[in-house]
C-alpha positions in Angstrom: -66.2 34.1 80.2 -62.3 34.8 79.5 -61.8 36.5 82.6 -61.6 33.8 86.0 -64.6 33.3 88.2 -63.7 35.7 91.0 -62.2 38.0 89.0 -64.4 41.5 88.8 -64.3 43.0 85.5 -63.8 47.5 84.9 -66.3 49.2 83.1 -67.1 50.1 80.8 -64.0 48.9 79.3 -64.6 45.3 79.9 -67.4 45.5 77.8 -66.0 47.5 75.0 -65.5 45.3 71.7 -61.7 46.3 70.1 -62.8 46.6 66.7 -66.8 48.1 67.1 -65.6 51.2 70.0 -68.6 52.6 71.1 -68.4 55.9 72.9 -67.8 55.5 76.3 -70.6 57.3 78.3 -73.1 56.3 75.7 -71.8 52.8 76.4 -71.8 53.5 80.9 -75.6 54.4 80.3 -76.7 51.7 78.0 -75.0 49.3 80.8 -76.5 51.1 84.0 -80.1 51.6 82.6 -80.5 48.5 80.7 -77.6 45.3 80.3 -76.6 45.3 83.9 -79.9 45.2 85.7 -81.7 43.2 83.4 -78.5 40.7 83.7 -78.1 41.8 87.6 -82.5 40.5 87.8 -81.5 37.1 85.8 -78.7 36.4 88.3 -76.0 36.0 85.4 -74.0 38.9 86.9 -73.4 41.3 89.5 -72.1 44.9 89.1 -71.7 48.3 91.3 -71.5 51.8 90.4 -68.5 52.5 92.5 -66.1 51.2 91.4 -67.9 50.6 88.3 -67.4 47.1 87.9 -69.7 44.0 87.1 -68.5 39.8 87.8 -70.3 36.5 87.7 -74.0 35.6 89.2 -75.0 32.8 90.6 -76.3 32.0 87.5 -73.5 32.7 85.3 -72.9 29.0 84.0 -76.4 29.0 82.8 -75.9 31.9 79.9 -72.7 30.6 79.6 -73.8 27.4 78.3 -76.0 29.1 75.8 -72.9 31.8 74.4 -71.0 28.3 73.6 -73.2 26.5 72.2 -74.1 29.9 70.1 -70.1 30.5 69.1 -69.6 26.8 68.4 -72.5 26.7 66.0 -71.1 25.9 62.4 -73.3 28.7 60.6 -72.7 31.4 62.8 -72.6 34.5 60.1 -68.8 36.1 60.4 -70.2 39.4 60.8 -71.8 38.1 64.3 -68.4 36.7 65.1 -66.3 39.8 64.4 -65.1 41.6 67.4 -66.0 39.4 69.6 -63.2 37.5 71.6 -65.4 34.5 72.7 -67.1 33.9 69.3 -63.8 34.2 67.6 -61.8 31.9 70.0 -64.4 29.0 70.1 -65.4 29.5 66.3 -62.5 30.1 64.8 -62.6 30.9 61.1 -64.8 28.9 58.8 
């Protein structure tokens, strides 16, 4: 949601959260056999292998609305909002 609407992000780097690393490869198969084709089926995303790279769906707006309203919610547990760029922006600390 950071990045602009035409804008393609790199994996698996663009999904990569800075203070919870997770091991690269682990991370590329985790993404090619389950988070980008379940997204990819939804129409939230789209992504290739080559270069390995994922941006909006046609549907993006529609799980956008629902990350919002899920970072702007008051009660939101810090350890949920750790690490995550979005949840940290929109939430803030509380």
């Amino acid at each position: 949601m950071e990045s602009p609407p035409e804008r393609s992000l790199s994996l698996p780097e663009a999904a990569n959260m800075p203070d919870y690393r997770l091991d690269p490869e682990r991370l590329t198969h985790d993404l090619v056999h389950h988070h980008l084709p379940m997204m990819e089926r939804a129409g939230f995303i789209e992504w290739r292998r080559e270069p390995f790279e994922a941006s909006r769906g046609d549907r993006f707006e529609e799980i956008a609305a629902v990350l919002e309203a899920i970072a702007s919610y008051e009660d939101l547990p810090q350890r949920l909002r750790t690490g995550c760029h979005l949840f940290e922006k929109i939430g803030g600390d509380r």
